[in-house]
OpenMM code with the backbone's topology and positions (N, CA, C; nanometers):
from openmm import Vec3, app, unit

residues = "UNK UNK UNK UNK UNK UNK UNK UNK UNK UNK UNK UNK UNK UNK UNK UNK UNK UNK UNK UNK UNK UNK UNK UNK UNK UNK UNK UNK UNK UNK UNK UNK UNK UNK UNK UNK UNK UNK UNK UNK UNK UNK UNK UNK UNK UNK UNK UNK UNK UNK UNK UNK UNK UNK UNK UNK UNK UNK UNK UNK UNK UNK UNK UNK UNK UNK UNK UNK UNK UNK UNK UNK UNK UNK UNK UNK UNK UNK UNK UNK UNK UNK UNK UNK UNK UNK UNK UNK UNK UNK UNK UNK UNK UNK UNK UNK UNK UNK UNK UNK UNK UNK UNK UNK UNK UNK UNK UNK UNK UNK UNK UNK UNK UNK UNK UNK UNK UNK UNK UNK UNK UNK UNK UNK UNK UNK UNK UNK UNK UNK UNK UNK UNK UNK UNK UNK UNK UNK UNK UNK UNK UNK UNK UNK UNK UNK UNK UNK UNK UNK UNK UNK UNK UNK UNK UNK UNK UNK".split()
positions = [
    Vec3(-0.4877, -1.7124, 0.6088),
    Vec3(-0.5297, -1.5963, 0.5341),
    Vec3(-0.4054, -1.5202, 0.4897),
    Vec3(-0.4068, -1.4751, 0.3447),
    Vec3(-0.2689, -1.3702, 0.2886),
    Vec3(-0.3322, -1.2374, 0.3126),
    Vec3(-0.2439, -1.1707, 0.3600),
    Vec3(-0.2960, -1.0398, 0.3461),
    Vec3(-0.1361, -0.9535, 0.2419),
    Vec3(-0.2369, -0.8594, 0.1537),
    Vec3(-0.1072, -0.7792, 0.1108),
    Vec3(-0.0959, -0.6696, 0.1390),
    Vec3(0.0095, -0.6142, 0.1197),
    Vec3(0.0611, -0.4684, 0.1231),
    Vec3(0.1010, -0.4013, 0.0268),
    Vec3(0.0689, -0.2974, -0.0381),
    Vec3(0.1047, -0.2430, -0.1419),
    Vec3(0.1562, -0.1324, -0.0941),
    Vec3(0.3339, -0.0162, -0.1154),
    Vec3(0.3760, 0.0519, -0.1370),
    Vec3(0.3725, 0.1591, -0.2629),
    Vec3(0.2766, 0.2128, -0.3096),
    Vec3(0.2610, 0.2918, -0.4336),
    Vec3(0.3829, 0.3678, -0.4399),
    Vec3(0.4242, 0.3559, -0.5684),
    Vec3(0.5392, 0.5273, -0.5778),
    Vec3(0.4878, 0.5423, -0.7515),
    Vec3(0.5817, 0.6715, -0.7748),
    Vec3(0.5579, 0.6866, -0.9471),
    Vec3(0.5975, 0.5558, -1.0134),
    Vec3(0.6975, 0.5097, -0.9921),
    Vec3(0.7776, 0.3785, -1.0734),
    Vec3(0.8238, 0.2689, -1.0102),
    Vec3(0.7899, 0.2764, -0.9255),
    Vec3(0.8732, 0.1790, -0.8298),
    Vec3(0.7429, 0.1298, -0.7238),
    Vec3(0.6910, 0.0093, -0.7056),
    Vec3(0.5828, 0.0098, -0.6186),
    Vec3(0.6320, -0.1444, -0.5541),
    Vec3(0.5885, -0.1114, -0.4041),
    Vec3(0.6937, -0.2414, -0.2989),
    Vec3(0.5578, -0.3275, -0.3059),
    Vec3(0.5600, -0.4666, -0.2791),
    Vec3(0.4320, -0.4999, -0.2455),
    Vec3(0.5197, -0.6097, -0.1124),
    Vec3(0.4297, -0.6490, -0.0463),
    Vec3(0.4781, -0.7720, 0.0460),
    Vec3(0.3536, -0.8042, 0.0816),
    Vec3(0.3353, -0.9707, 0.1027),
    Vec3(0.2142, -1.0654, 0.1744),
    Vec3(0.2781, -1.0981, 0.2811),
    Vec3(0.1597, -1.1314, 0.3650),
    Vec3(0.2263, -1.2132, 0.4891),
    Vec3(0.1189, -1.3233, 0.5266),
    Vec3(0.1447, -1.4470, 0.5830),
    Vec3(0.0225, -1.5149, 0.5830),
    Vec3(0.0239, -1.5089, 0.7248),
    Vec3(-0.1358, -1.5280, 0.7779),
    Vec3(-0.1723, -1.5087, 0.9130),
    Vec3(-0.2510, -1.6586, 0.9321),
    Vec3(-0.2048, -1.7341, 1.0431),
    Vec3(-0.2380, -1.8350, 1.0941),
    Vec3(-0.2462, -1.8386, 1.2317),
    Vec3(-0.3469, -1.8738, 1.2657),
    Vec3(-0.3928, -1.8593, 1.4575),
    Vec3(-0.2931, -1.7786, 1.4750),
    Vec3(-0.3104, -1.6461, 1.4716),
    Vec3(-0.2376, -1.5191, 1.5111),
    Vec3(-0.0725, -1.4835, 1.4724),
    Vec3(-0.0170, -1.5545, 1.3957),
    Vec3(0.1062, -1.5556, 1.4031),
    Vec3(0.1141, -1.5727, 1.2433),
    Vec3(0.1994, -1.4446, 1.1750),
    Vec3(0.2146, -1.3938, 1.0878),
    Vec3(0.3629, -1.4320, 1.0499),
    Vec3(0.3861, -1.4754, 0.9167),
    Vec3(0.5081, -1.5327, 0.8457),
    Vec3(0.4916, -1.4701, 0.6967),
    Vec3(0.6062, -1.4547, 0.6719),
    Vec3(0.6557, -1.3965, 0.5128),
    Vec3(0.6109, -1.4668, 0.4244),
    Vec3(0.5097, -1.4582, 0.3374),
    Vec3(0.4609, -1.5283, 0.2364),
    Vec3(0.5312, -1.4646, 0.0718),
    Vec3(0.5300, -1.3562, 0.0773),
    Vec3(0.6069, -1.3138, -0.0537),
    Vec3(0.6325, -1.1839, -0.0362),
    Vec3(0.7306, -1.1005, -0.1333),
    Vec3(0.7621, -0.9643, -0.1616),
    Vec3(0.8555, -0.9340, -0.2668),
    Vec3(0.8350, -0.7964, -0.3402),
    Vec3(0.9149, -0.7657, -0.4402),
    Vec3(0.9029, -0.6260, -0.4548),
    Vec3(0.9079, -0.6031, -0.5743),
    Vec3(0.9532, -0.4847, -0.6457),
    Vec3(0.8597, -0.5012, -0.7960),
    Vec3(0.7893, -0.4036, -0.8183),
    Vec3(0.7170, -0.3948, -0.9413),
    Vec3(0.7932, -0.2820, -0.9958),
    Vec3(0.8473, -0.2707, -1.1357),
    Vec3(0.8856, -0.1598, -1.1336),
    Vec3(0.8533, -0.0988, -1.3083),
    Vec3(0.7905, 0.0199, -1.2956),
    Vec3(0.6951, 0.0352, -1.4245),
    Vec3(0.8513, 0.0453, -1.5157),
    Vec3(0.8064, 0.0740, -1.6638),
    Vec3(0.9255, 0.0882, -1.7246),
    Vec3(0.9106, 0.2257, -1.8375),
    Vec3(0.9731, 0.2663, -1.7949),
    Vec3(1.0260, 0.4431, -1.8641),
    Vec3(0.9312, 0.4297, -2.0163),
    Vec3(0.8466, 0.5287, -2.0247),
    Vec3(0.7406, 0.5303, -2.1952),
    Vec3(0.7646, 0.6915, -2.2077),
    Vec3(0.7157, 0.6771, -2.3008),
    Vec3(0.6940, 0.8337, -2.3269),
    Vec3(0.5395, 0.8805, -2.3288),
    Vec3(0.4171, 0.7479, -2.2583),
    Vec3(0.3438, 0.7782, -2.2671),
    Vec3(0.3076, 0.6864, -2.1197),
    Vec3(0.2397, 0.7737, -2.0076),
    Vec3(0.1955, 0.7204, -1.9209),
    Vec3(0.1018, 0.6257, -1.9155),
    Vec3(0.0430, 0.6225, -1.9638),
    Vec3(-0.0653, 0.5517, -1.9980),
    Vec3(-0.0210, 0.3925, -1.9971),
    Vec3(0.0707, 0.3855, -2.1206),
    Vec3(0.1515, 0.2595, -2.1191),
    Vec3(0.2066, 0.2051, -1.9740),
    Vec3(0.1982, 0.2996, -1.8505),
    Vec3(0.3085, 0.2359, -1.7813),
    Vec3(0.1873, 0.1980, -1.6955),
    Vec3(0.1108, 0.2859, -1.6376),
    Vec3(-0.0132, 0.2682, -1.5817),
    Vec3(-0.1016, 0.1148, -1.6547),
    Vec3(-0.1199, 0.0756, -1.7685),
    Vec3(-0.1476, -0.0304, -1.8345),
    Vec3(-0.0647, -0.1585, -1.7909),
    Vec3(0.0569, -0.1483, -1.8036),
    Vec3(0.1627, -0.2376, -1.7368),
    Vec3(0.1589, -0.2830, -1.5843),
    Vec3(0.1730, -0.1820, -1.5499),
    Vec3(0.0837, -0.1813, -1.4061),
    Vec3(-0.0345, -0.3037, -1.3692),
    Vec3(-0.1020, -0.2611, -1.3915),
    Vec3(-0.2280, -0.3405, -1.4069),
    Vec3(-0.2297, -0.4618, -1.4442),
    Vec3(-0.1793, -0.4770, -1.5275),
    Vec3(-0.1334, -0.6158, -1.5724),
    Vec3(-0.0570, -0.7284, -1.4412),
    Vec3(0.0591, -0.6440, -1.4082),
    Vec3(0.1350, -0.6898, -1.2938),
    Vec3(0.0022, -0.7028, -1.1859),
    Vec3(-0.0225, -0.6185, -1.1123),
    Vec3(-0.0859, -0.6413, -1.0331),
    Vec3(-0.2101, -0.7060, -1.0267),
    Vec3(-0.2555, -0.7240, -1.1187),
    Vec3(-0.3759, -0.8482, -1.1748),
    Vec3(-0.2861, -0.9972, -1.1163),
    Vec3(-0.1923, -1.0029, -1.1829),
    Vec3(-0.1081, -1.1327, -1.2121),
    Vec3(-0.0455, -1.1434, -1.0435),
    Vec3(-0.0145, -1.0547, -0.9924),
    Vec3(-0.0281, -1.0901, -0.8369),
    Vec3(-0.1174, -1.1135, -0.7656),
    Vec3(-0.2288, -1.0555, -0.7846),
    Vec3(-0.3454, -1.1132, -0.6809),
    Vec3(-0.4125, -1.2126, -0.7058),
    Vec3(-0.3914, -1.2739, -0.8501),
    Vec3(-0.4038, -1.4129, -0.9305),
    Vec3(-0.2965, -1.5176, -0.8868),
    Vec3(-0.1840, -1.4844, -0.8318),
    Vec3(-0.0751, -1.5343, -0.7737),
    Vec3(-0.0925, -1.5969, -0.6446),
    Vec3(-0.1375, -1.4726, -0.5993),
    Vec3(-0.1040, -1.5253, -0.4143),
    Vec3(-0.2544, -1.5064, -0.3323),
    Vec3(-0.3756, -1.4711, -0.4045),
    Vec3(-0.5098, -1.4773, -0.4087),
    Vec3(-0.5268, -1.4168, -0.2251),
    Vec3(-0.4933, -1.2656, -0.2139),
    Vec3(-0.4929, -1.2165, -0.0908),
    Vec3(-0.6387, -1.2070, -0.0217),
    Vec3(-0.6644, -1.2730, 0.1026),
    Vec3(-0.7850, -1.2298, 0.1367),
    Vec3(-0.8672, -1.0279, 0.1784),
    Vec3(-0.7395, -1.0415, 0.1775),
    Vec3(-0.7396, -0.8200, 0.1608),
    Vec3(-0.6157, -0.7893, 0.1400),
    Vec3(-0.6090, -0.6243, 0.1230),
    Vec3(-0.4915, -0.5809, 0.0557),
    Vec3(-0.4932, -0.4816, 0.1615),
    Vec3(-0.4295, -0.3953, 0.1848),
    Vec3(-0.3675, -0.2513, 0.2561),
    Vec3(-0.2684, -0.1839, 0.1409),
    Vec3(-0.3330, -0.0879, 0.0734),
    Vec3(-0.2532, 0.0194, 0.0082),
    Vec3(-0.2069, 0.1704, 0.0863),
    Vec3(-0.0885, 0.2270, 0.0960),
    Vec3(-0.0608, 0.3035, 0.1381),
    Vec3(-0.1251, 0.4364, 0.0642),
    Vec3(-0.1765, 0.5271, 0.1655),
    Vec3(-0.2440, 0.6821, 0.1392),
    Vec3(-0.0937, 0.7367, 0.0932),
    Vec3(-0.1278, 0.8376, 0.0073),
    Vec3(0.0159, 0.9240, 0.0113),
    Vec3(-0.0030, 1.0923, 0.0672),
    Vec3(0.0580, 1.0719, 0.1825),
    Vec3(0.0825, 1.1725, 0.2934),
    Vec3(0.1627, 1.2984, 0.2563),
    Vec3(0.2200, 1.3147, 0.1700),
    Vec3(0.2679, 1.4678, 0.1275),
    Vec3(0.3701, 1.4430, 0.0312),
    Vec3(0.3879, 1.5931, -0.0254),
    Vec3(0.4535, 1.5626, -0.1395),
    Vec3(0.4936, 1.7122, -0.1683),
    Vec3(0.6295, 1.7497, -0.1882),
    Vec3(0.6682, 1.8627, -0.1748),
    Vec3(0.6416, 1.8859, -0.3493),
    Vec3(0.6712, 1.8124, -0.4187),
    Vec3(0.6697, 1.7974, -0.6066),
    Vec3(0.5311, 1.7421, -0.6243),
    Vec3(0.4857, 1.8726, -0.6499),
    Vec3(0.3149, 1.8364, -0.7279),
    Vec3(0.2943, 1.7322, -0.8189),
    Vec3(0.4883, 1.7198, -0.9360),
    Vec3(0.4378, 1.6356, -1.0163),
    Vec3(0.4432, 1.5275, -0.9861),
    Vec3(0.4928, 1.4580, -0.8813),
    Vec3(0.5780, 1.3036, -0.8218),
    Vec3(0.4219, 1.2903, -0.7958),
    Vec3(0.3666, 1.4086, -0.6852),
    Vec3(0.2311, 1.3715, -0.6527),
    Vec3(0.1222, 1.3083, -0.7056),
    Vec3(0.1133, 1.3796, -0.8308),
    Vec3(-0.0027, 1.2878, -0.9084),
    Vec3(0.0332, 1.1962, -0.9973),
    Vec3(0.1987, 1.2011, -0.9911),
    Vec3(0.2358, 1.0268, -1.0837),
    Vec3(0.2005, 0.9457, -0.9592),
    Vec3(0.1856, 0.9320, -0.8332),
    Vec3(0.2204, 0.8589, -0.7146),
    Vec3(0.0367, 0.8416, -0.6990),
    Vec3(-0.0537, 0.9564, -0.7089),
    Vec3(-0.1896, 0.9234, -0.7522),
    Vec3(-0.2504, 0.8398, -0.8463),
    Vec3(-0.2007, 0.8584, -1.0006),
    Vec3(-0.2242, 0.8070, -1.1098),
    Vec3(-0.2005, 0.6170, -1.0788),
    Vec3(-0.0765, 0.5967, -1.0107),
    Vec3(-0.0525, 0.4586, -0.9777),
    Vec3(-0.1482, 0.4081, -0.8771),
    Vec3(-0.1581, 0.4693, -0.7861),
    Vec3(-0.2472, 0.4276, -0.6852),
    Vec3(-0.4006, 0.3907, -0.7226),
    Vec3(-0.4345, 0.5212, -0.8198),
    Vec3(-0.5695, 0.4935, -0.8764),
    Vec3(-0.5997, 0.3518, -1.0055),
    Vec3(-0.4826, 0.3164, -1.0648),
    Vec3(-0.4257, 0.2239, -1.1262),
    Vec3(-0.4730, 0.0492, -1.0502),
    Vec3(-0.3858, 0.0714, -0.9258),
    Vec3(-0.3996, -0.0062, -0.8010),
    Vec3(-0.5214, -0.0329, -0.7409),
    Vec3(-0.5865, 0.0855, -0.7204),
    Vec3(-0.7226, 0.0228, -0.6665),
    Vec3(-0.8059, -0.0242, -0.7625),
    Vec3(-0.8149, 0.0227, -0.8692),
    Vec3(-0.8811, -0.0240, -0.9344),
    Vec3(-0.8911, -0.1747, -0.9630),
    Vec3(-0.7824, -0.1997, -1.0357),
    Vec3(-0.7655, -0.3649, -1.0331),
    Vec3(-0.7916, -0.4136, -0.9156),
    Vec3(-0.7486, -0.3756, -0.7750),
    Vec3(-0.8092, -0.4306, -0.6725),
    Vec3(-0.9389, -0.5096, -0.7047),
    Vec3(-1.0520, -0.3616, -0.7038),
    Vec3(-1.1981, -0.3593, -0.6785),
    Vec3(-1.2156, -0.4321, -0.7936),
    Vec3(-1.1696, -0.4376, -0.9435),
    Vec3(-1.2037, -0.5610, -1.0159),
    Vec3(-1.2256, -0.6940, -0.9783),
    Vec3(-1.1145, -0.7420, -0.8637),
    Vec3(-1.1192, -0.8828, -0.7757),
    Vec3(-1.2370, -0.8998, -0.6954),
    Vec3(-1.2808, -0.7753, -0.6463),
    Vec3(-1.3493, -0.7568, -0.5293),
    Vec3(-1.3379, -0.7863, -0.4052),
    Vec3(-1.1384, -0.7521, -0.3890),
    Vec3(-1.1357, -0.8349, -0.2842),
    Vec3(-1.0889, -0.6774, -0.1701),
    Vec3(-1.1362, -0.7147, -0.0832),
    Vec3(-1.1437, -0.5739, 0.0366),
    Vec3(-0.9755, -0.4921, 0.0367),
    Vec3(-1.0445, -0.3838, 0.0415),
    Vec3(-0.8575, -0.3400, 0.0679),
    Vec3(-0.9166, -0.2126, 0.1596),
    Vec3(-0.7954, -0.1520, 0.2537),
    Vec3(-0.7593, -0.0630, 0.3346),
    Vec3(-0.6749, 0.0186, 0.3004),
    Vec3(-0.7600, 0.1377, 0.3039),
    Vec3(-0.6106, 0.2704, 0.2148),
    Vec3(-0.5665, 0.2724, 0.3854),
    Vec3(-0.4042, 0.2973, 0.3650),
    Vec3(-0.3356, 0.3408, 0.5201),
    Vec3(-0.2814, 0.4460, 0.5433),
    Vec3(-0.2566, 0.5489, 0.6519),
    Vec3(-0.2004, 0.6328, 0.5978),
    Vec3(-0.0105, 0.5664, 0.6742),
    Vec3(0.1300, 0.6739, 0.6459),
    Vec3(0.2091, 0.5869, 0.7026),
    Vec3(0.2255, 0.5763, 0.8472),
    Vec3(0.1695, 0.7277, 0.9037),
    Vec3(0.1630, 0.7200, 1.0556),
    Vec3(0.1014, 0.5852, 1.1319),
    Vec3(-0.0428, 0.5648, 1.0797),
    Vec3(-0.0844, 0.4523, 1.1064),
    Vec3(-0.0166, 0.3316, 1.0890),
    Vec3(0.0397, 0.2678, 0.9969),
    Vec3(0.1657, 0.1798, 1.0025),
    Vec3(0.2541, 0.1697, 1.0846),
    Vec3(0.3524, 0.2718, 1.0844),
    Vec3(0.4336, 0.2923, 1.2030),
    Vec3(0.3361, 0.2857, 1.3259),
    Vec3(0.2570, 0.2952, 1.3868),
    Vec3(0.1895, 0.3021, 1.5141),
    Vec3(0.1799, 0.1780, 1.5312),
    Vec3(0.0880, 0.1176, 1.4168),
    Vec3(0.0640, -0.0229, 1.3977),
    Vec3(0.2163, -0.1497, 1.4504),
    Vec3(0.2965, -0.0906, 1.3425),
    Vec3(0.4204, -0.2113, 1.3773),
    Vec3(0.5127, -0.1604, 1.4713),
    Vec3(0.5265, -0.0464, 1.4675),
    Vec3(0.6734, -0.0366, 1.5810),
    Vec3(0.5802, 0.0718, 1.7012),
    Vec3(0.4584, 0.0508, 1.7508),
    Vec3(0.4332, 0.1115, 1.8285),
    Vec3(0.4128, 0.2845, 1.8428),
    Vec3(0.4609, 0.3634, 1.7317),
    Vec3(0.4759, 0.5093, 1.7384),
    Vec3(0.4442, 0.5332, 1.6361),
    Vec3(0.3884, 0.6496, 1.5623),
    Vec3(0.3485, 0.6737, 1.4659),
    Vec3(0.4610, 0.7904, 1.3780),
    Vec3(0.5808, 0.7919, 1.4465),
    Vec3(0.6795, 0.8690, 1.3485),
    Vec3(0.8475, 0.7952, 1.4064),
    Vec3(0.7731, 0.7135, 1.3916),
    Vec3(0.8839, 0.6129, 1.4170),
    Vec3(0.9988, 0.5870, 1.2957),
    Vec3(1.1329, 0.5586, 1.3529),
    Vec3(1.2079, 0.6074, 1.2129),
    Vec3(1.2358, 0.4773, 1.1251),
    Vec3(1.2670, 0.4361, 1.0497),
    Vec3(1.2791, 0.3781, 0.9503),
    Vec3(1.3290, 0.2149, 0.9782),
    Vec3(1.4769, 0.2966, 1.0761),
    Vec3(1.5425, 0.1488, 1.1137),
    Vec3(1.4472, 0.1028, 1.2161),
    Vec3(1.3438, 0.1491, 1.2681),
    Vec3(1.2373, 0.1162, 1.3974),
    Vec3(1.1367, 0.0394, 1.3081),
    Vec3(1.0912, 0.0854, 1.2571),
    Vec3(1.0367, -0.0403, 1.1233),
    Vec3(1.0489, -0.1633, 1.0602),
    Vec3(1.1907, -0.1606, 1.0323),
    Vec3(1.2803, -0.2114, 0.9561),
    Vec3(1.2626, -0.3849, 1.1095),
    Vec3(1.3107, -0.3070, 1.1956),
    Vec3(1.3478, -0.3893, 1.3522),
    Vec3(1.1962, -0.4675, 1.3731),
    Vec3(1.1167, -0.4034, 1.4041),
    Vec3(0.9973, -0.4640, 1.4243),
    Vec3(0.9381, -0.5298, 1.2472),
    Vec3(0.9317, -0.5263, 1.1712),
    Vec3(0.9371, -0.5827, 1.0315),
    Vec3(0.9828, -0.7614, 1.0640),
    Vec3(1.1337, -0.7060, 1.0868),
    Vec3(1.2290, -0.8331, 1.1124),
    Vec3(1.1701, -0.9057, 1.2151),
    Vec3(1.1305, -0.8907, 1.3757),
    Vec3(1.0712, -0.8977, 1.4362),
    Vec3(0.9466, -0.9885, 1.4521),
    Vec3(0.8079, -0.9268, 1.3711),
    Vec3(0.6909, -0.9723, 1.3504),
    Vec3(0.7482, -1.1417, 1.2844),
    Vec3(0.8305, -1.0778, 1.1668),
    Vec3(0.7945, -1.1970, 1.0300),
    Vec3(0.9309, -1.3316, 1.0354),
    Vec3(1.0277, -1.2675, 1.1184),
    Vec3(1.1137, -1.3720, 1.2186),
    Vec3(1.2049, -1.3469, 1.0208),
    Vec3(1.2398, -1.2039, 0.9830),
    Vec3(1.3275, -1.1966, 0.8928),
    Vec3(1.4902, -1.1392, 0.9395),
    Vec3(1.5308, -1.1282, 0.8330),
    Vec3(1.6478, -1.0475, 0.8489),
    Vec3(1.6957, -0.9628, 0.7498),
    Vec3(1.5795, -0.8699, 0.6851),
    Vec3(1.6044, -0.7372, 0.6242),
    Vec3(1.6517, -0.6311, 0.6886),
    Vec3(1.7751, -0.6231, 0.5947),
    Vec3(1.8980, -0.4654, 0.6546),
    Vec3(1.8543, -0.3109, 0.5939),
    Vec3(1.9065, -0.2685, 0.6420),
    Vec3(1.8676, -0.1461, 0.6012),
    Vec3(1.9420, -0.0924, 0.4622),
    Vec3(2.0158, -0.2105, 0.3602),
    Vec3(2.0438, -0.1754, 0.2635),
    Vec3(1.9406, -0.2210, 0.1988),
    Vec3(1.8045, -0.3261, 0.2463),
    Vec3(1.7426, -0.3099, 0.1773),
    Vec3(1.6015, -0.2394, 0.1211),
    Vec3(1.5731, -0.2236, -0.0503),
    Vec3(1.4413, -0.1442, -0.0810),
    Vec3(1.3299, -0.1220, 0.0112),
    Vec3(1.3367, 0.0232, 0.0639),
    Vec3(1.2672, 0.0341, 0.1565),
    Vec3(1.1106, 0.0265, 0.1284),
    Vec3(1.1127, 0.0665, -0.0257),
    Vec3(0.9319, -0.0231, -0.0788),
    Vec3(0.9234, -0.1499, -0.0376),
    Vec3(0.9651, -0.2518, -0.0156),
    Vec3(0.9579, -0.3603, 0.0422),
    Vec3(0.9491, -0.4059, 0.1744),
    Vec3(1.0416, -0.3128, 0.2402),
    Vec3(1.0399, -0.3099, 0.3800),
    Vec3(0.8926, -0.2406, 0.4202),
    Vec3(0.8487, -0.1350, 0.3662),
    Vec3(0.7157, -0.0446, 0.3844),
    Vec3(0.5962, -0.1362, 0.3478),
    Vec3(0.5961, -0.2202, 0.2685),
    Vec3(0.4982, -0.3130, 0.1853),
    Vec3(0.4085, -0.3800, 0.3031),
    Vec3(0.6021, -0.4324, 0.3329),
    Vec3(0.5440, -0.5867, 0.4823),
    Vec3(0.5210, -0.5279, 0.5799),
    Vec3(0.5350, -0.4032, 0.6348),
    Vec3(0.4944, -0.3219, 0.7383),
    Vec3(0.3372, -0.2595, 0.7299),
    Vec3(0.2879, -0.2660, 0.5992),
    Vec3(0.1547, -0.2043, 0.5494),
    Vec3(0.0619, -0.3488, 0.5692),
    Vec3(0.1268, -0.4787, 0.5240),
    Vec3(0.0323, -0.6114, 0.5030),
    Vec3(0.0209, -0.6364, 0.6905),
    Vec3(0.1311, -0.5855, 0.7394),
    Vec3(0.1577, -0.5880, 0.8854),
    Vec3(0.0278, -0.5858, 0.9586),
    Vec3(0.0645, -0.4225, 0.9429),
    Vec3(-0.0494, -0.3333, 1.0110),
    Vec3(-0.1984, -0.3621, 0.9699),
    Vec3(-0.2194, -0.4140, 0.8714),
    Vec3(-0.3715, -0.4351, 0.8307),
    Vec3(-0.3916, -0.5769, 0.8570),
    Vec3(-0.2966, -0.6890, 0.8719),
    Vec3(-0.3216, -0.7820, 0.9167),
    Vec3(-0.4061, -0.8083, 1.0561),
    Vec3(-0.4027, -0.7125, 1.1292),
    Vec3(-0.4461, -0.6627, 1.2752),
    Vec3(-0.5724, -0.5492, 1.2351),
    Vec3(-0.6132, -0.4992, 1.1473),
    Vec3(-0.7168, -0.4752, 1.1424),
    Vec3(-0.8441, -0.5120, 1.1150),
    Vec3(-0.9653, -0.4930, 1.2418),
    Vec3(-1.0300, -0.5178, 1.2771),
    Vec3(-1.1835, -0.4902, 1.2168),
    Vec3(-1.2067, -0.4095, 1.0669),
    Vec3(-1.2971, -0.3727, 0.9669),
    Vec3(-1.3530, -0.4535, 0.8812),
    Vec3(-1.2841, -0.5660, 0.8822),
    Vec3(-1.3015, -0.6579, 0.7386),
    Vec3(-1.4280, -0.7159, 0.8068),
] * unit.nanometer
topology = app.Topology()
chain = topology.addChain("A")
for resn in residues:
    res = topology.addResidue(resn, chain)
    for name in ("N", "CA", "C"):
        topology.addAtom(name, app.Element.getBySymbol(name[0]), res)
């Protein structure tokens, strides 16, 4: 079974799969989607969609885990970081294939045991689970992705 992870941001969105076989979870894919500068949102949100169609047509996930977005000091980041997400599920629910909004506490609880667990504690258990060796120079949408496909890989709703 693939499970994915989606990282939402305004422009930049992490995704990572992981495949799960008699309990033991391995790196199936990850990247970087990254919308491209318009002068009209709409266009980028459209683009969007497209991509993420063409991934779940790709790697045909048996569920997804999209990250909740937990606060936001810039109202406007906020609802570009909404607008994508709502973007995201949607095409999801076009597939009809199950997804789990997460929030990040739950993640962190999920993979490194604590729910404000810091980054490189993520990063460690990430490496850990999927038997990688991502540093902390790398895109932490990516690192957050496989920590989101992580944590929902182990959930028990589907």
């Amino acid at each position: 079974m693939i499970i994915l992870g989606i990282d939402p941001g305004s422009v930049r969105i992490g995704f990572g799969a992981v495949k799960k076989e008699g309990g033991r979870l391995t790196h199936f894919k990850s990247g970087l989607i990254e919308i491209p500068k318009s002068p009209k949102r709409s266009s980028g949100l459209l683009f969007l969609e497209k991509k993420i169609d063409d991934l779940l047509q790709e790697i045909k996930p048996a569920k997804v885990g999209v990250e909740k977005i937990f606060f936001s000091k810039n109202r406007r980041t906020a609802i570009a970081v909404a607008e994508t997400r709502g973007a995201i599920l949607l095409t999801i629910a076009k597939k009809c294939i199950p997804f789990l909004e997460i929030a990040p506490t739950e993640v962190k609880l999920a993979v490194a045991g604590y729910g404000r667990a810091s980054k490189k504690a993520v990063i460690k258990m990430v490496n850990n689970v999927l038997d990688l060796s991502v540093s902390d120079t790398t895109i932490d949408d990516v690192t957050d992705a496989l920590a989101i496909a992580i944590a929902v890989s182990n959930d028990k709703h589907y």
